[in-house]
N, C-alpha and C positions, 0 to 999 in steps of 0.2 A: 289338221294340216292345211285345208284349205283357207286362203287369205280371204281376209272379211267375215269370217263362217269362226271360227276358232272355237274354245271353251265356251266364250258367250252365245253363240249362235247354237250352240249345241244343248245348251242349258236352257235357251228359248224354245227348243222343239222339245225338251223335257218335260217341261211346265206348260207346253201347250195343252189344250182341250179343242179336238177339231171333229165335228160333225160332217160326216160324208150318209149323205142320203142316194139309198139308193146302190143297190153291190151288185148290178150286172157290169155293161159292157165301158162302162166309162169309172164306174167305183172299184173296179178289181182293181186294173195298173193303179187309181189313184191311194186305196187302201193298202199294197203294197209296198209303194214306194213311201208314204208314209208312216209303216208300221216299220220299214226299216232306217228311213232315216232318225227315231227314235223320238216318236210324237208321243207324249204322256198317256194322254188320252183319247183313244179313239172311240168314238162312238159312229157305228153303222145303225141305221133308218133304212130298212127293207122287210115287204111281209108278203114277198113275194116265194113261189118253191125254184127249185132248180128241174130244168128239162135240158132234155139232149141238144134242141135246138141253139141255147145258149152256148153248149160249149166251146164254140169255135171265136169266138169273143170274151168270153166271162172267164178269165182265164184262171181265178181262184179258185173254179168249182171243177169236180173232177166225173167222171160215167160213177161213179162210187154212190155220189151224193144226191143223183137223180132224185126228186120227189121228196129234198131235205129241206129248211129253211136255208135259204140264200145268207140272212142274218146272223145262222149262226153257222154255217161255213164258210164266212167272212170273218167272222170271230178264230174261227180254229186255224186259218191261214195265220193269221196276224201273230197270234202265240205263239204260235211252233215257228214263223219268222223269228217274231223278236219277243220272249217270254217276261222280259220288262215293261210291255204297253201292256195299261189297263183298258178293255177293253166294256164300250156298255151299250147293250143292243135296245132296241126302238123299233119292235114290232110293227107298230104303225105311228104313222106320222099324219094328221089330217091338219085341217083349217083351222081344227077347233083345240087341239092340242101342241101346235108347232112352236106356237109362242113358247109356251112351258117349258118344250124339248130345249128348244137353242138356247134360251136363256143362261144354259150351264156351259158352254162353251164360250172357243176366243172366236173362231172360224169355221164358216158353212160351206161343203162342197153341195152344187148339186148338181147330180148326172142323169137326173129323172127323165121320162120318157112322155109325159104329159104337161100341158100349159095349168091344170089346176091345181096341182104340187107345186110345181115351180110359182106361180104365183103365192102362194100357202108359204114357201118358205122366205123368199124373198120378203112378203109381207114381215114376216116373223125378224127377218136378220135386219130391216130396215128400222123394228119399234127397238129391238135388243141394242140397234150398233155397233154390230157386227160387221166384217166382211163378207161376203158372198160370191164364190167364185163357181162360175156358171159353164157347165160345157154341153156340147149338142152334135149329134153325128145325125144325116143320111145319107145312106146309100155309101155315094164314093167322099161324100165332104160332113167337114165338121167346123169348127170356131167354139173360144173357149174366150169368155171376160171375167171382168171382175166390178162387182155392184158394193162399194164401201160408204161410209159418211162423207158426206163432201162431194162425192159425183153424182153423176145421173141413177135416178132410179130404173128399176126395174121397167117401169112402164115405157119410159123412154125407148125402150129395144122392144117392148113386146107390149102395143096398144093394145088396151083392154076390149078392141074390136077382135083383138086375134081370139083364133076357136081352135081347137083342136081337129075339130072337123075338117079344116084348112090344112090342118098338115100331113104328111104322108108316114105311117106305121112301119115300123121295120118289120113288121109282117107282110105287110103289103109290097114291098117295095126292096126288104133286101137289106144286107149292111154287107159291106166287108171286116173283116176281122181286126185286123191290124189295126185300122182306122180309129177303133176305139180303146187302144193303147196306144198312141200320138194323141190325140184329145187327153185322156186320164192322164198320161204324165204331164202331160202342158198344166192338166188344173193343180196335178201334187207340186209342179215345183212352181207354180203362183201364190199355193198357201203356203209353201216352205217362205218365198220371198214376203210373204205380209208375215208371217211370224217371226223372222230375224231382220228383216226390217233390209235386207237384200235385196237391191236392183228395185227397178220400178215395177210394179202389178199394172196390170192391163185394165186400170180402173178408167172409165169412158173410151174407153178402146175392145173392138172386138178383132182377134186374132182369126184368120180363115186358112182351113187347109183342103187345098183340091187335092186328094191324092192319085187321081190319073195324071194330072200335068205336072204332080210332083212340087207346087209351089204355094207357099206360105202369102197373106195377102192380110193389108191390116185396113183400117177403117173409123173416123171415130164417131162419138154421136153423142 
């Protein structure tokens, strides 16, 4: 029923194939809202377990699954949502392997928590040509783009001088909950928009959200 979206737009998220890497605090909302708006195929990338400290963010995982694979409680959300998405798990996902992974998809999310993933995948969706829709939370803020053929790369946003040592851990430092459900939906309905071909993606643009001051803030590069 929705104008612009219709049969066609719906038959596009059918026969999509979208890689979300990564089922905590930014893959839950993204994996959810994706497995319901009726993505073909989902494939989660996490080999990471589930702890209590997660809960309050990761909001697919429940005190149940404590000490489960994240992968495959990301999996069992997505069925019991919508029992039409196939869904294919990725254990791990390295430098040396990423290439291969993405290759079988249209579109990469990723909500990872380190620069040598996110460079790994980015690499990978830049040889494939693919899109790459990128999100990042700390503390009280987040921003969400999108890295495609045709605009700036990866590097462009994140010189290869950046370390991880430079940035601050959400162990260290904290997250709000919320925060990384307004990030994950921002990234699901950006691959929704590159999959049906919907509104503009935030390709050389990055989206900012202060969530104390309550205001959205954009940027390009």
């Amino acid at each position: 029923m929705l104008k612009g979206m219709g049969g066609t737009g719906q038959q596009a998220l059918k026969a999509a194939r979208v890689l979300v890497v990564g089922a905590g605090g930014l893959g839950s909302p993204a994996i959810a809202y994706l497995a319901g708006a009726g993505v073909g195929t989902l494939g989660i990338a996490d080999h990471d377990m589930i702890s209590l400290s997660n809960l309050q963010r990761q909001v697919i995982h429940t005190s149940a699954g404590i000490g489960a694979s994240k992968a495959q409680s990301a999996r069992d959300f997505a069925v019991a949502l919508n029992p039409h998405v196939a869904v294919q798990l990725h254990p791990q996902l390295t430098a040396a392997n990423a290439a291969e992974i993405l290759a079988d998809y249209d579109v990469v999310l990723d909500g990872t928590d380190n620069l040598v993933t996110r460079r790994a995948v980015a690499a990978a969706a830049a040889t494939a040509r693919i899109p790459l829709v990128s999100g990042a939370v700390s503390m009280f803020d987040g921003q969400v783009s999108v890295f495609a053929p045709g605009g700036p790369d990866f590097d462009a946003l994140y010189p290869a001088s950046a370390d991880d040592d430079d940035l601050p851990s959400c162990e260290a430092t904290g997250i709000l909950g919320p925060l990384t459900g307004v990030i994950g939906a921002l990234m699901a309905m950006e691959a929704i928009k590159l999959i049906t071909g919907i509104g503009t993606p935030l390709i050389g643009r990055v989206l900012t959200y202060d969530s104390q001051g309550a205001r959205f803030s954009e940027f390009s590069f």
